[in-house]
Each structure stands twice: as structure tokens, then as C-alpha cells.
MILUMTI-784710 format. One record per residue: x, y, z of N, C-alpha, C, CB in turn; residue in three letters. Coordinates in Angstrom, 1 decimal. Atoms other than C-alpha are relative to their C-alpha. Glycine has a CB too. Layout:
npx->X | npy->Y | npz->Z | capx->X | capy->Y | capz->Z | cpx->X | cpy->Y | cpz->Z | cbpx->X | cbpy->Y | cbpz->Z | res->ALA
...
***
This chain:
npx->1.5 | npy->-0.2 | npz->0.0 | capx->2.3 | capy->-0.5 | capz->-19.9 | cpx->-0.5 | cpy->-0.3 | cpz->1.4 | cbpx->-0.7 | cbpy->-0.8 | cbpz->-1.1 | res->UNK
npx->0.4 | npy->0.2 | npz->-1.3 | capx->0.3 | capy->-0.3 | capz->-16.7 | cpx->-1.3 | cpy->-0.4 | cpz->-0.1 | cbpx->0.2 | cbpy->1.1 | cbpz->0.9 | res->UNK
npx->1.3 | npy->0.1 | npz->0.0 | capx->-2.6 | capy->-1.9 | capz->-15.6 | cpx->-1.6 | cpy->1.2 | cpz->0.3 | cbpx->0.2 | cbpy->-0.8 | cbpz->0.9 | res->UNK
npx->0.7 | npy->-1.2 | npz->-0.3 | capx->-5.8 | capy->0.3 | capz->-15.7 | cpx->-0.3 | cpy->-0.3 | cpz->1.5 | cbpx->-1.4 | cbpy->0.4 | cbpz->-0.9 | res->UNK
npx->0.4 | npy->-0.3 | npz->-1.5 | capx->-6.7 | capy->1.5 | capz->-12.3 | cpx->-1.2 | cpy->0.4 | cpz->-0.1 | cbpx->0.9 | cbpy->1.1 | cbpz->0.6 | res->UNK
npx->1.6 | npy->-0.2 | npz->-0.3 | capx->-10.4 | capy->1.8 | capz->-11.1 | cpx->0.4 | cpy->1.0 | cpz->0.9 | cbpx->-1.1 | cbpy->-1.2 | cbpz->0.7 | res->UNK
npx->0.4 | npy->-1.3 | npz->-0.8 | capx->-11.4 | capy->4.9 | capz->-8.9 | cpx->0.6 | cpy->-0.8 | cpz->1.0 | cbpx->-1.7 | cbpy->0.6 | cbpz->0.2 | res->UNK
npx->-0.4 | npy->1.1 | npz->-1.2 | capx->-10.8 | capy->2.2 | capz->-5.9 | cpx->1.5 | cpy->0.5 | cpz->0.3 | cbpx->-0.1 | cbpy->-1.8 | cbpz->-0.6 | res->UNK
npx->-1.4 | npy->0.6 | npz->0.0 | capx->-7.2 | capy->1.3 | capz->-6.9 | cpx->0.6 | cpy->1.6 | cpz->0.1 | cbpx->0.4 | cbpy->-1.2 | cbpz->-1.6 | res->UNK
npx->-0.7 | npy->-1.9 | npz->-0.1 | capx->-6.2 | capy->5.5 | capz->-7.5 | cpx->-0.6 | cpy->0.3 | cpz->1.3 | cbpx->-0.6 | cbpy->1.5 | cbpz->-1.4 | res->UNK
npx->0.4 | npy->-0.6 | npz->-0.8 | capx->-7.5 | capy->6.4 | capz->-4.4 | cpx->0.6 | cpy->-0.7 | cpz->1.3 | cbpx->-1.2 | cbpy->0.2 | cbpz->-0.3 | res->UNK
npx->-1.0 | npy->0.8 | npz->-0.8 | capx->-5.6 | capy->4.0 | capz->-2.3 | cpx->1.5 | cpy->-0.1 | cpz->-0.3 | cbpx->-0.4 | cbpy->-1.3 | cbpz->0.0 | res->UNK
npx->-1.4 | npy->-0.5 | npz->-0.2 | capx->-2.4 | capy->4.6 | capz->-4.0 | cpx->0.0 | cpy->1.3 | cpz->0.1 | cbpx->0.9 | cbpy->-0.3 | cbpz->-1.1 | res->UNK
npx->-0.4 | npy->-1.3 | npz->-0.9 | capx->-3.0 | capy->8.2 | capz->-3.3 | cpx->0.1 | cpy->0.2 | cpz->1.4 | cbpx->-0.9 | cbpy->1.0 | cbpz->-0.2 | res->UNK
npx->-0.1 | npy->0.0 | npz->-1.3 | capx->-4.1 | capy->7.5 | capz->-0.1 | cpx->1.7 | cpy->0.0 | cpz->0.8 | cbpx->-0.8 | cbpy->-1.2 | cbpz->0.4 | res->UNK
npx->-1.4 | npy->0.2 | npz->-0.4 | capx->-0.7 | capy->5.7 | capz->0.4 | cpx->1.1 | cpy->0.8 | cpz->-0.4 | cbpx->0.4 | cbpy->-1.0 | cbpz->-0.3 | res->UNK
npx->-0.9 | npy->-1.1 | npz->0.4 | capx->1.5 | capy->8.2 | capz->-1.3 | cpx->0.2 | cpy->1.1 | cpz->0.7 | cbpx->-0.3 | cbpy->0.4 | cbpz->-1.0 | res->UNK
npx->0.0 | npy->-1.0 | npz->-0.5 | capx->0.1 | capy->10.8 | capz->0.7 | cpx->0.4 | cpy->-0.2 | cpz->1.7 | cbpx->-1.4 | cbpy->0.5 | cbpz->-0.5 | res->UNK
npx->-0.4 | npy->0.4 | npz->-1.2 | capx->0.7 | capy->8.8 | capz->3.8 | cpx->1.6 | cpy->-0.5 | cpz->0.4 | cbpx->-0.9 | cbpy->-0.9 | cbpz->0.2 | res->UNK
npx->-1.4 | npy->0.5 | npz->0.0 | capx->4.3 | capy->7.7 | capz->2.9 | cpx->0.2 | cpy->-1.2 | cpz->-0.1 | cbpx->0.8 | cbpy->0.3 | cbpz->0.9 | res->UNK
npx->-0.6 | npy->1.6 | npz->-0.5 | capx->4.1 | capy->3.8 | capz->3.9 | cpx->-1.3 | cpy->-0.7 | cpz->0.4 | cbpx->1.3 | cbpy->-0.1 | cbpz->1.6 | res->UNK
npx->1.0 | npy->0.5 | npz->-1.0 | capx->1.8 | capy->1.3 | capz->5.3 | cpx->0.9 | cpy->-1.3 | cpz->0.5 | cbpx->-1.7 | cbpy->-0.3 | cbpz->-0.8 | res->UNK
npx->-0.2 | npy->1.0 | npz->-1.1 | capx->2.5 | capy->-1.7 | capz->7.8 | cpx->-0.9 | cpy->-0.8 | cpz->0.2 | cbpx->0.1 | cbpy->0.4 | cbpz->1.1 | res->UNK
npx->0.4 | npy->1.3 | npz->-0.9 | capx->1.3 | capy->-5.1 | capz->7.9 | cpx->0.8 | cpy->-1.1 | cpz->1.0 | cbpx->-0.6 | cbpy->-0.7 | cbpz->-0.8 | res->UNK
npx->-0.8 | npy->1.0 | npz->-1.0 | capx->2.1 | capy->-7.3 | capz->10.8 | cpx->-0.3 | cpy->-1.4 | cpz->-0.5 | cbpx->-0.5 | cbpy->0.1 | cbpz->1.7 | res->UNK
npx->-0.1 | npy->1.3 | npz->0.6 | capx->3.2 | capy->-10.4 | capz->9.4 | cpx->0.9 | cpy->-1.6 | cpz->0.7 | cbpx->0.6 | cbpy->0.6 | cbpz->-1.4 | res->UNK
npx->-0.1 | npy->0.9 | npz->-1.3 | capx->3.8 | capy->-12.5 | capz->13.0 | cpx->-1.3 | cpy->-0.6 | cpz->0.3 | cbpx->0.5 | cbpy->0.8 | cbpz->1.2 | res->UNK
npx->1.2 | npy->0.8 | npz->-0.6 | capx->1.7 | capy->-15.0 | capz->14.3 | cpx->-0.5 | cpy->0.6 | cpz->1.3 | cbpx->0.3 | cbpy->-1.6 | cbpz->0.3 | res->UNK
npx->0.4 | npy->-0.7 | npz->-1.7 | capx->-0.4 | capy->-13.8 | capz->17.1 | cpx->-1.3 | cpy->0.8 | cpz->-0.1 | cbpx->1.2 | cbpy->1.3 | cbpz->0.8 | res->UNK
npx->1.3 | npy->-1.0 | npz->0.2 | capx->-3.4 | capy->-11.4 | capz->17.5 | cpx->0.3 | cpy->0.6 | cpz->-1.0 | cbpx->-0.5 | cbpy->1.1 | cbpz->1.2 | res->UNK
npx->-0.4 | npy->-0.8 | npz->0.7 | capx->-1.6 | capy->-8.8 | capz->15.6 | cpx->0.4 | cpy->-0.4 | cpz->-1.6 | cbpx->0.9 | cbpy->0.5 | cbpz->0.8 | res->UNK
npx->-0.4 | npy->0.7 | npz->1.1 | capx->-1.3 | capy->-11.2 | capz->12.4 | cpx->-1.3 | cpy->0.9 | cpz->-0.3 | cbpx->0.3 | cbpy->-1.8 | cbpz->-0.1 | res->UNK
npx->0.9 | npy->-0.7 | npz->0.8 | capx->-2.8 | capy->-8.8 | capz->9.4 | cpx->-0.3 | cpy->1.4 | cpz->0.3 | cbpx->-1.1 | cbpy->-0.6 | cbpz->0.0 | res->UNK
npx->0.3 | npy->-1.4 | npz->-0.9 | capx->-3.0 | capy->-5.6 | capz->11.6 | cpx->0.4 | cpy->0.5 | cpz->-1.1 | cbpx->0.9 | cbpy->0.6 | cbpz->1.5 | res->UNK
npx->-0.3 | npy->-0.4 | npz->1.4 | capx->-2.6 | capy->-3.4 | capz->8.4 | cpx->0.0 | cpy->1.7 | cpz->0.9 | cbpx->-1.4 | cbpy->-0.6 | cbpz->-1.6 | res->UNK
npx->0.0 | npy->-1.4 | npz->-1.0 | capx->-1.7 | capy->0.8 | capz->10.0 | cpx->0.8 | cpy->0.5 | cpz->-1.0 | cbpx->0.6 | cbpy->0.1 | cbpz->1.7 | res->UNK
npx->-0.5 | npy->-0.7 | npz->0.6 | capx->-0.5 | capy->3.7 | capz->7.9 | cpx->0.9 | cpy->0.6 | cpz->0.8 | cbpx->-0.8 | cbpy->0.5 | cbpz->-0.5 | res->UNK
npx->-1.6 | npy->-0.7 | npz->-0.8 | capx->2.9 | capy->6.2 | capz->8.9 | cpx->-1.0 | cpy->0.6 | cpz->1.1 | cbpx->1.1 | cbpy->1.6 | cbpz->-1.2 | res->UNK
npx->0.8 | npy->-1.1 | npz->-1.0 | capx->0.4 | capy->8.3 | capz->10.9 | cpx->-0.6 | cpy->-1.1 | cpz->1.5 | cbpx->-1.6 | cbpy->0.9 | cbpz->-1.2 | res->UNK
npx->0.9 | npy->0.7 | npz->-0.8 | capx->-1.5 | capy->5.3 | capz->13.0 | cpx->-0.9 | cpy->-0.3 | cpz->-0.4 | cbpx->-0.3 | cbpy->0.4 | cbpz->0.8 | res->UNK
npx->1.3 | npy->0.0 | npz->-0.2 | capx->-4.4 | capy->5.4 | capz->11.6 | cpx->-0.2 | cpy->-1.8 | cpz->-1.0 | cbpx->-0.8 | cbpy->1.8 | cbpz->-0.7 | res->UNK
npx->0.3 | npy->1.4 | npz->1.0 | capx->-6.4 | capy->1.9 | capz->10.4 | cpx->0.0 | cpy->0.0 | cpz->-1.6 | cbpx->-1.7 | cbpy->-0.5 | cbpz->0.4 | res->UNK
npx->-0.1 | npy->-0.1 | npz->1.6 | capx->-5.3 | capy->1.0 | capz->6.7 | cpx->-0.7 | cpy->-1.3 | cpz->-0.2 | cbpx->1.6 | cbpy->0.1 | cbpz->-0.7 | res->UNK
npx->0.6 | npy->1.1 | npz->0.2 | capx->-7.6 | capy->-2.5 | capz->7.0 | cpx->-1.5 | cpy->0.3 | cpz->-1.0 | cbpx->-0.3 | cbpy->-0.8 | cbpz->1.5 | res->UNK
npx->0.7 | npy->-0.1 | npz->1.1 | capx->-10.2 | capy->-1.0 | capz->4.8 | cpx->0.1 | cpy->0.1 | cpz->-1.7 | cbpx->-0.4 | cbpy->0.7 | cbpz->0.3 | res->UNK
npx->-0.7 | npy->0.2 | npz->1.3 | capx->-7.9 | capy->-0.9 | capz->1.9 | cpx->0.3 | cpy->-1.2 | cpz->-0.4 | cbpx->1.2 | cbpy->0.7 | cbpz->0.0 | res->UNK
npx->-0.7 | npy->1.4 | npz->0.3 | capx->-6.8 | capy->-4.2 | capz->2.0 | cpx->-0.1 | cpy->-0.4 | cpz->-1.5 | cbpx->-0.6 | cbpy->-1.3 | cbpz->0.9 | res->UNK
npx->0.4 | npy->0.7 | npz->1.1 | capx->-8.4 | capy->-5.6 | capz->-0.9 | cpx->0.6 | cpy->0.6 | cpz->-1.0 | cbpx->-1.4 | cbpy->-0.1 | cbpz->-0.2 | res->UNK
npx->-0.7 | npy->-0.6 | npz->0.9 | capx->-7.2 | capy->-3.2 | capz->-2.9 | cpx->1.3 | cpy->0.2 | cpz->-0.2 | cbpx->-0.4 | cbpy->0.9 | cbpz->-0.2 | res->UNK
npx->-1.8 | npy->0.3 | npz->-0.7 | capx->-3.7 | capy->-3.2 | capz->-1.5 | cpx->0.3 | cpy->-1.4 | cpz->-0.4 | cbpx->0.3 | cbpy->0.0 | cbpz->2.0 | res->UNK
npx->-0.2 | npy->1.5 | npz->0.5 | capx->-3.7 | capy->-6.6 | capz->-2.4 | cpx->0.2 | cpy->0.0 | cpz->-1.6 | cbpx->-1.5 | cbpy->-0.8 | cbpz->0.4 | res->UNK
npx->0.0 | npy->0.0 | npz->1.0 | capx->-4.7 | capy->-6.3 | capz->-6.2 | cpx->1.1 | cpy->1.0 | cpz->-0.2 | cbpx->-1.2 | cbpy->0.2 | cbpz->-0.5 | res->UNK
npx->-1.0 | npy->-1.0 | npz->0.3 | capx->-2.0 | capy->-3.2 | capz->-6.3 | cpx->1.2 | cpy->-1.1 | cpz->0.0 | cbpx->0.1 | cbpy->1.3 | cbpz->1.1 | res->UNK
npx->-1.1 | npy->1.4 | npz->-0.2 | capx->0.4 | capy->-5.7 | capz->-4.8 | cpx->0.9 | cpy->-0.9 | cpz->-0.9 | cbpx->-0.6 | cbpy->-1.0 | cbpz->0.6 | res->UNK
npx->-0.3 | npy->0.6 | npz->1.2 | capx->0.3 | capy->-8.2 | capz->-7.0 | cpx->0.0 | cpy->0.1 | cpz->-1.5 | cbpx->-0.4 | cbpy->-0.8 | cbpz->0.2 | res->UNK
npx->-0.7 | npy->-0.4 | npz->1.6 | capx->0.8 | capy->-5.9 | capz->-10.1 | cpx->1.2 | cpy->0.4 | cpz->0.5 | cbpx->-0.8 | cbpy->1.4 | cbpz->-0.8 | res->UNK
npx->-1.9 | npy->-0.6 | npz->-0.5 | capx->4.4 | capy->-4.7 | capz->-8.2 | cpx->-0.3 | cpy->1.2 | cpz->-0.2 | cbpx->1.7 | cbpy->-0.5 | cbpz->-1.2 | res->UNK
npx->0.3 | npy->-1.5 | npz->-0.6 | capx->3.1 | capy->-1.2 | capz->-7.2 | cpx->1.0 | cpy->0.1 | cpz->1.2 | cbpx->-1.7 | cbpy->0.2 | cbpz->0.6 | res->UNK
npx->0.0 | npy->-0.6 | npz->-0.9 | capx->4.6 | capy->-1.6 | capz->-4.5 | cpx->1.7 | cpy->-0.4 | cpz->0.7 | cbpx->-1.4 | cbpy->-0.3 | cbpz->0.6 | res->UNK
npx->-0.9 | npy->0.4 | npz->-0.8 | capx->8.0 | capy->-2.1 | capz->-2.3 | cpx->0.4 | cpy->-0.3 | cpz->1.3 | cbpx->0.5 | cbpy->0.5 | cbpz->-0.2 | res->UNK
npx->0.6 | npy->-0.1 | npz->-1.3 | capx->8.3 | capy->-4.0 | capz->0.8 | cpx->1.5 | cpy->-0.2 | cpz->0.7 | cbpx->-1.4 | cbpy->-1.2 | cbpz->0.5 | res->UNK
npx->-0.8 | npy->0.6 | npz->-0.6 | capx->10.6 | capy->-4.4 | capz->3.5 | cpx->-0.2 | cpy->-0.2 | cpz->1.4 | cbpx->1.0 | cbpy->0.6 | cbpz->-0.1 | res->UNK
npx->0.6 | npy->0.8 | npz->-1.1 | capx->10.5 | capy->-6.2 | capz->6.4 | cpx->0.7 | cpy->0.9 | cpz->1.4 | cbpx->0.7 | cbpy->-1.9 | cbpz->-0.1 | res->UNK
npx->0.1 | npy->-0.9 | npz->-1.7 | capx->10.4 | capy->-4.2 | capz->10.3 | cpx->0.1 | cpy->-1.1 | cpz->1.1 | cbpx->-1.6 | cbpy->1.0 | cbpz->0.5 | res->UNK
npx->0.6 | npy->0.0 | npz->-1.1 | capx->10.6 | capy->-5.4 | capz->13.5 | cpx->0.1 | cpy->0.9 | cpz->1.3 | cbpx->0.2 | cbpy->-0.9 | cbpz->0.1 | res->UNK
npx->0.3 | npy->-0.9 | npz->-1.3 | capx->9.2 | capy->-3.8 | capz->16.3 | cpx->-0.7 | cpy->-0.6 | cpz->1.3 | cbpx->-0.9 | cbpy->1.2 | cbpz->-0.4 | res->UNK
npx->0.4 | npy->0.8 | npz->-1.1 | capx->8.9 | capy->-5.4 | capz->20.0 | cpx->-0.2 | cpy->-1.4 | cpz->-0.2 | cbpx->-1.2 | cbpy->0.4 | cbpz->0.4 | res->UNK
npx->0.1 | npy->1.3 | npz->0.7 | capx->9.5 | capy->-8.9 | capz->18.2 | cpx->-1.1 | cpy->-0.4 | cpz->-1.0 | cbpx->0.0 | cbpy->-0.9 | cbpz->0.9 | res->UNK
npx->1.0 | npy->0.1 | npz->0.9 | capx->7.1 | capy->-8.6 | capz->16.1 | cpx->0.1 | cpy->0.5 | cpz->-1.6 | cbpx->-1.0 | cbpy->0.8 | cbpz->0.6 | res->UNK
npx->-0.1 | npy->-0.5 | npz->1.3 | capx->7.5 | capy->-8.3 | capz->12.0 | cpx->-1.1 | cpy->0.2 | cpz->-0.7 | cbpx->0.7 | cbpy->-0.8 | cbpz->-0.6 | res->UNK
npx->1.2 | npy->-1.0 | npz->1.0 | capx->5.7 | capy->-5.9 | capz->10.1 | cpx->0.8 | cpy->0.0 | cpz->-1.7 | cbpx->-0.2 | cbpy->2.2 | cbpz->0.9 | res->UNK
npx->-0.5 | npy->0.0 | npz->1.1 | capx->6.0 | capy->-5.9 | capz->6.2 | cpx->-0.1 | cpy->1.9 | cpz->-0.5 | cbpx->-0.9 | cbpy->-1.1 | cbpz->-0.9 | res->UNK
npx->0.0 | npy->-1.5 | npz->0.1 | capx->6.7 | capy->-1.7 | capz->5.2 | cpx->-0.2 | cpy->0.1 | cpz->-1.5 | cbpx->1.4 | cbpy->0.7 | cbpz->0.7 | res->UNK
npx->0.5 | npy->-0.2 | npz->1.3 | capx->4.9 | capy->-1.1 | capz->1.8 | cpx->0.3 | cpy->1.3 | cpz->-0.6 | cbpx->-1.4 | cbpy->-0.2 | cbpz->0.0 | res->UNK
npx->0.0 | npy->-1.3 | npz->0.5 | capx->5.8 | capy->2.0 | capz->-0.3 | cpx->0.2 | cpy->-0.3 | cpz->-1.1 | cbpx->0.6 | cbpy->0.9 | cbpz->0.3 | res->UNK
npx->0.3 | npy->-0.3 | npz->1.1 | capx->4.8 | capy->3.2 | capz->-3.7 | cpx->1.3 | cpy->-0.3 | cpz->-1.1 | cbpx->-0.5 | cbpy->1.4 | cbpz->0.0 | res->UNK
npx->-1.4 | npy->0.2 | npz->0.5 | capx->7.9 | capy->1.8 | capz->-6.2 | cpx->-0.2 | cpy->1.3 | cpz->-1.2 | cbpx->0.4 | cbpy->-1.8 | cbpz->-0.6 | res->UNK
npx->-0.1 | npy->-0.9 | npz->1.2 | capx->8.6 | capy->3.9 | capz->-9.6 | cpx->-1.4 | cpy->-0.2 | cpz->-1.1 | cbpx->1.5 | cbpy->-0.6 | cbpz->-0.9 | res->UNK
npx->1.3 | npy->0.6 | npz->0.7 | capx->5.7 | capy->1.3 | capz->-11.3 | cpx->-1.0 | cpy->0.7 | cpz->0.2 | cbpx->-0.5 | cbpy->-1.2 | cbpz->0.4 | res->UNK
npx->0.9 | npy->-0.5 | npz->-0.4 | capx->3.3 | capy->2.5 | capz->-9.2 | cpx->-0.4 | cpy->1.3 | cpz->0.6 | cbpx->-0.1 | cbpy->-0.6 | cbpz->0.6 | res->UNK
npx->0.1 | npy->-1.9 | npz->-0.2 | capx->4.2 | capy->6.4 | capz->-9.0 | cpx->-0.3 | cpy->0.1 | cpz->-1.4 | cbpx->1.5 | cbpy->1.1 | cbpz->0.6 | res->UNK
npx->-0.1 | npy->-0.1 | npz->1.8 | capx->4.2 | capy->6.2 | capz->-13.0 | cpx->-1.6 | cpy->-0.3 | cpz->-0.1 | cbpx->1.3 | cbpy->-1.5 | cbpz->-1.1 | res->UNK
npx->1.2 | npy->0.5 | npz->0.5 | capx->0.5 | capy->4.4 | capz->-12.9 | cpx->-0.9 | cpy->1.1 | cpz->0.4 | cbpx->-0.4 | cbpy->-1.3 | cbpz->0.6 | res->UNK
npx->0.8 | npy->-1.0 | npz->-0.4 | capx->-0.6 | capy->7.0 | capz->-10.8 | cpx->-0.1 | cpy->1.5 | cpz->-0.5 | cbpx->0.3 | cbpy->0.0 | cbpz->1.2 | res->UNK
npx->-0.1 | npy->-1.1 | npz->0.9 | capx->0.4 | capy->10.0 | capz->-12.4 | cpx->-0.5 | cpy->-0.2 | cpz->-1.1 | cbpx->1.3 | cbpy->0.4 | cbpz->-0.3 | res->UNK
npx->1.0 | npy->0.0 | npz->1.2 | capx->-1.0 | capy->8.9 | capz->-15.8 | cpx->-1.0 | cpy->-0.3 | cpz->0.4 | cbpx->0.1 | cbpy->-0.7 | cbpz->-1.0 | res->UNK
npx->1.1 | npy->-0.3 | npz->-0.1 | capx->-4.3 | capy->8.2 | capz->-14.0 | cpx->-0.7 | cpy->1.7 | cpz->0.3 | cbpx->-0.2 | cbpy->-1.0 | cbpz->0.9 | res->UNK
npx->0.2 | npy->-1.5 | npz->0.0 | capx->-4.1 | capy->11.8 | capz->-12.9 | cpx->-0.4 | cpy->0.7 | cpz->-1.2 | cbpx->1.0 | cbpy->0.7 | cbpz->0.4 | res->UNK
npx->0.0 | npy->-1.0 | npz->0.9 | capx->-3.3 | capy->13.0 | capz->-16.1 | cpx->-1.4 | cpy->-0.4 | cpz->-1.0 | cbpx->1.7 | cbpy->0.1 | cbpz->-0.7 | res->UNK
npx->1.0 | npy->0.8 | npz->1.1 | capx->-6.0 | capy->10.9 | capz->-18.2 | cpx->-1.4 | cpy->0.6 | cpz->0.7 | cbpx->0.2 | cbpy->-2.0 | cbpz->0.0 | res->UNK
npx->0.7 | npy->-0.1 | npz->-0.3 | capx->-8.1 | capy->12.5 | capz->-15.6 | cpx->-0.3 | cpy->1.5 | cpz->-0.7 | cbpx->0.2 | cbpy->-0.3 | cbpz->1.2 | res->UNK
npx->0.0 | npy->-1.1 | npz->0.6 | capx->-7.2 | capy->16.2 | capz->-16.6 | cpx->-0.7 | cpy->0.5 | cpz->-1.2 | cbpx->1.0 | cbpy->0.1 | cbpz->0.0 | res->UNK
***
């Protein structure tokens, strides 16, 4: 059973689905929280909701680094492709 999803929460795992991945930088320094999707573009308006996804296990991370810097690499797991498809379909 999955948690229900608000308009919010489906529209940020579409977002991310449709984007493949997102990236937070999880190094001390300016760049601590920098949150950026596969493409570049700013994913810090999602946060909050990336967050609540998160800690239902939507999601799968693995750890990057790039220029010494570690970024955490978020993508959609089985949980959170399954939650999303039945919000689709419940939409239909």
C-alpha cells in the first residue's frame, strides 16, 4: 500500500521521472544543498516535497563525486514508479 500523493507530491515525481535523476550536493561548503536536475536546471523548489517523497522510500540514492565534491543521485525506485502510476490511473 502506498501513501496517498497530493497534486504537489505527483507532480514532482513526474517532474523527476521525466527528468531521470536529481542531485544534491551533500559537501560542506557553499554548494551544501545545491539540489539540480539531469538537465541543469534548479530542482530547489521541490525540495520540500522531495523530502516527504524521500522519507516514504520513493526514491534511490547513490552517492557522486564530482571535482571533490559529493552529490547524493536520487531516482524514482519500483515504490515510487508503482505510486505514481496508480495516481495516474485513479486520475483516469
Amino acid at each position: 500500500m502506498t501513501s496517498k500523493l497530493t497534486k504537489t507530491h505527483r507532480d514532482t515525481l513526474s517532474l523527476i521521472d521525466t527528468k531521470q535523476h536529481i542531485e544534491i550536493c551533500t559537501s560542506i561548503g557553499r554548494s551544501l544543498g545545491k539540489a539540480m536536475f539531469a538537465d541543469g536546471a534548479d530542482a530547489k523548489p521541490i525540495m520540500a516535497s522531495l523530502q516527504t517523497l524521500y522519507s516514504w522510500g520513493y526514491f534511490d540514492d547513490e552517492e557522486l563525486f564530482y571535482y571533490g565534491l559529493r552529490f547524493s543521485r536520487l531516482t524514482i525506485n519500483d515504490k515510487g514508479t508503482k505510486a505514481l502510476l496508480e495516481m495516474e490511473r485513479s486520475d483516469a
